[in-house]
N, C-alpha and C positions, 0 to 999 in steps of 0.2 A: 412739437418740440419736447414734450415731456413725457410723451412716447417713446421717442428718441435716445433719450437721456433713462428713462426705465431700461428699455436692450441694452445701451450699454455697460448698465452695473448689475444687470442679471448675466450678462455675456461673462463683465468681469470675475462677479463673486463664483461662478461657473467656475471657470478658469481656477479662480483662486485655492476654492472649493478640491477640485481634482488636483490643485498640485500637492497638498496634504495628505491624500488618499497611500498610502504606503505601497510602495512596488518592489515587487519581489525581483531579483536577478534568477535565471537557470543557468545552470552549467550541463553541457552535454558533447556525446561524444558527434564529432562529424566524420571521421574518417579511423577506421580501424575499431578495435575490441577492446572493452575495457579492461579485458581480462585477457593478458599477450605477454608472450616469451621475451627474454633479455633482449637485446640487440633488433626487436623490434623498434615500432614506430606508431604515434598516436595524435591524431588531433582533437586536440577540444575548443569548445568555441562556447561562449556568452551570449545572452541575450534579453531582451526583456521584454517578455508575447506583449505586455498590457500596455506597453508605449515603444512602439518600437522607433523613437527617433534617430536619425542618424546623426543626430550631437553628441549622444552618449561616448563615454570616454571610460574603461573596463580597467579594470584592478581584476591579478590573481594572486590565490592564498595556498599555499602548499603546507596542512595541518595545521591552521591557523594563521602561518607567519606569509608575508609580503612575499610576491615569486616574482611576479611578473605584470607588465601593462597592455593592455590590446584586447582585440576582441576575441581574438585566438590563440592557445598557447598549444607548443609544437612539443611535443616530446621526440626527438630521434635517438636512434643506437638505446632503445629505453634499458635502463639499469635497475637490479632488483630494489636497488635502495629508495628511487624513484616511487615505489607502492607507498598509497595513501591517499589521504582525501583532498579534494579541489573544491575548492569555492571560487564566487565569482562575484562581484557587485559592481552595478555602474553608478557613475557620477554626470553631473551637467549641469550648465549654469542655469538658471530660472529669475525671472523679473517678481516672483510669485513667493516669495520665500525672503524672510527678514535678512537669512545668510547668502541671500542671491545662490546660492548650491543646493539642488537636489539630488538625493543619493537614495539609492534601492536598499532596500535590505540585501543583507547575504546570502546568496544563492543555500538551498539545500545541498549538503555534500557530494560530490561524484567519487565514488571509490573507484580505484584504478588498482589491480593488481598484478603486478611483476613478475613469472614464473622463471627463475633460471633454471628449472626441470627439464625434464623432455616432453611430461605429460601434463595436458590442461584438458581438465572434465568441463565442460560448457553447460552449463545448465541456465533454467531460470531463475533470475532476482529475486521478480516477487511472486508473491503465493501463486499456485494454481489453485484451480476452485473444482469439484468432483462433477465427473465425466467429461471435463475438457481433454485434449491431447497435446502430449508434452514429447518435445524431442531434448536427446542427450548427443553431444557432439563431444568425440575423443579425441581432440587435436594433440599432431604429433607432430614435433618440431622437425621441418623438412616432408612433411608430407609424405612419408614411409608409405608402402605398402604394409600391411601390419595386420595380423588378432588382435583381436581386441575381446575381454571379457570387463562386462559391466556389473558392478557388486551396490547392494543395496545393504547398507546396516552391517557391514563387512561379511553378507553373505554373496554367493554367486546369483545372477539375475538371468545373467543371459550372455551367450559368448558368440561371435559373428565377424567377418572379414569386413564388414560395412564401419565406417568409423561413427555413422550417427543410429541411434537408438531410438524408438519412437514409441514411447505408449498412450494405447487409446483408451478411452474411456476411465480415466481416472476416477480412484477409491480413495479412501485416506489411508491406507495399507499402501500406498505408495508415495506416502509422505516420510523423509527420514535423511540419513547422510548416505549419498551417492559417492562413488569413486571410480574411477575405470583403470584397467593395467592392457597396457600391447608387447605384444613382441612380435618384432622385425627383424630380418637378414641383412646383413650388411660382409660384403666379400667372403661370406662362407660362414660368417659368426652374427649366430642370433643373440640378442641385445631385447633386456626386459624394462620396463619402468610401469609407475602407479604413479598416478593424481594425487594432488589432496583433495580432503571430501569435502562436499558442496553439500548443504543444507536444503534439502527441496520441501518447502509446504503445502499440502493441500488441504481445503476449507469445505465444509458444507456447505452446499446451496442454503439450504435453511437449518439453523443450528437447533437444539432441542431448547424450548423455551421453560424458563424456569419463574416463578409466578413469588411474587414477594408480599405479603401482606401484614399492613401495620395499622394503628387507629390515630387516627390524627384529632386535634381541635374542631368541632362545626360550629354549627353558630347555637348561639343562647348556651354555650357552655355543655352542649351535646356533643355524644363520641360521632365519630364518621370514622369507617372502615374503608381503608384508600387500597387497591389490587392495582397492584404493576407487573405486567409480562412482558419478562426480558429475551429478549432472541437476537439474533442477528441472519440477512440476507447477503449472501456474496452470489453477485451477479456480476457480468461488465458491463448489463444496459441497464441505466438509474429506473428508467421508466418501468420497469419490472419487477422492481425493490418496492411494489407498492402490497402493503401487509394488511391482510384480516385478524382484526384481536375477539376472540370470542370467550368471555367468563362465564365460569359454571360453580355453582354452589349444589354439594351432592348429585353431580351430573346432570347437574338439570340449570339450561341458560338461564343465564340476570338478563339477558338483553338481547337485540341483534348486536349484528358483528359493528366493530367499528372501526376507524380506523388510530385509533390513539391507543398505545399500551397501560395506559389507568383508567380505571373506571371504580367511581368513589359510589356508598353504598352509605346513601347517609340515615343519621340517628340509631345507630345500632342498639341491641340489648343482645342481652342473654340468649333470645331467639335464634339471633342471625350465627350462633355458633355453627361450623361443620364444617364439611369438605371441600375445600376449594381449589380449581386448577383455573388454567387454562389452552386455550388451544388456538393455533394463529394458521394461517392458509396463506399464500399467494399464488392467484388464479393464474397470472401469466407464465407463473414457473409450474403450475402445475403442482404446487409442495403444500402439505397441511404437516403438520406434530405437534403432539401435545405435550405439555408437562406433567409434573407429578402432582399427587392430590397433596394439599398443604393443608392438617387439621388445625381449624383459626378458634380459639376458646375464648370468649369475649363474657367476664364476669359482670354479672347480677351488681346492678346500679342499689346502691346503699344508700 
């Protein structure tokens, strides 16, 4: 019986436990482009991955203010004025909550932009990382046959009857503001138009590490010299983002390699003054760099 009576207030406090747990709403697109001409059409729809009950009951926010309820909200005949950001957050009742109501946080923004143009440059959202490959799509309202030149930095890149653009192997030389212009025939008379420009980033795999060094408190009132190398890895498989830290004092290692960016060098003097870097590796990427030497001057104990 008292077995019994344990599961059910481990089951409950469970329960209770997770209904606290804060959950997040998303907003995303289900049908059409976030990025679409006037007199277009869009659906967006809510959700929430971490509890997907079918209780939930949706609120939408059009630039912070109340728009709409449901799980899905429709845009037709879309209008330029319509561009802006969507939020989304669900609600439901709960036995688990003083207010009986549990409510998600508000979705991360969805931007939706409105072109009443003719031309929409298509690009990527978020960063590209170097050597991926990246396509550019020149959407043209109605579907023309059409030129198209594609411009990088408001220079010419590249000009082709193909409306989408593809490049391989990315550099950071191809990070910058993109734009495209076509001209099309229409009954005899050609007709020009330009995009506006789209921000494209691209990232290091491994960024060049820079090495900070400061002296901290030790123990009995002793100095300790603390090395922090800072870098960053842009991959899209975590499991690959795993980093070797290796310190060096006048080119020559403190240690084996480890895998934490500090390594403390305790009771310092006078001695331990000189040149300090470091150098970080990840084997799965195949990537090492080092940073620069940082001369560390640590005065003579008085």
């Amino acid at each position: 019986m008292r077995l019994f009576l344990s599961l059910i207030v481990v089951s409950a406090l469970q329960k209770w436990t997770q209904a606290q747990i804060p959950r997040k709403a998303v907003a995303s697109v289900a049908e059409g482009d976030a990025h679409l001409f006037s007199g277009g059409s869009l659906l967006l729809t809510c959700d929430v991955p971490e509890d997907p009950s079918p209780l939930w009951t949706f609120e939408w926010f059009f630039n912070g203010k109340p728009l709409a309820s449901g799980m899905s909200y429709q845009i037709w005949k879309a209008r330029v004025l319509q561009s802006g950001n969507y939020t989304c957050m669900a609600v439901r009742e709960t036995e688990l909550n003083p207010t009986g109501i549990l409510e998600t946080q508000l979705s991360a923004p969805l931007r939706v932009d409105i072109d009443g143009g003719w031309i929409i440059l298509e690009a990527p959202s978020k960063p590209m990382i170097m050597e991926e490959t990246m396509s550019l799509t020149c959407r043209i309202r109605g579907h023309r046959r059409t030129e198209v030149i594609f411009y990088l930095n408001g220079r010419e890149i590249w000009r082709q009857r193909n409306r989408t653009l593809t490049l391989h192997h990315l550099t950071l030389e191809h990070g910058g503001q993109y734009s495209c212009r076509a001209t099309w025939e229409v009954q005899g008379l050609y007709h020009s138009a330009e995009s506006t420009g789209v921000a494209v980033t691209v990232l290091e795999i491994l960024t060049t590490p820079q090495l900070l060094a400061s002296t901290i408190q030790g123990r009995q009132k002793k100095r300790d010299l603390k090395l922090t190398c800072v870098t960053e890895v842009n991959t899209r498989e975590s499991a690959a983002a795993l980093i070797h830290y290796y310190f060096l004092k006048n080119d020559m290692p403190l240690g084996p390699a480890t895998s934490y960016g500090t390594f403390i060098i305790p009771d310092v003097s006078a001695e331990d003054s000189g040149q300090y870097s470091c150098r970080v590796s990840v084997p799965m990427l195949r990537r090492m760099s080092w940073s620069t030497k940082e001369q560390v001057d640590i005065p003579r104990s008085r």
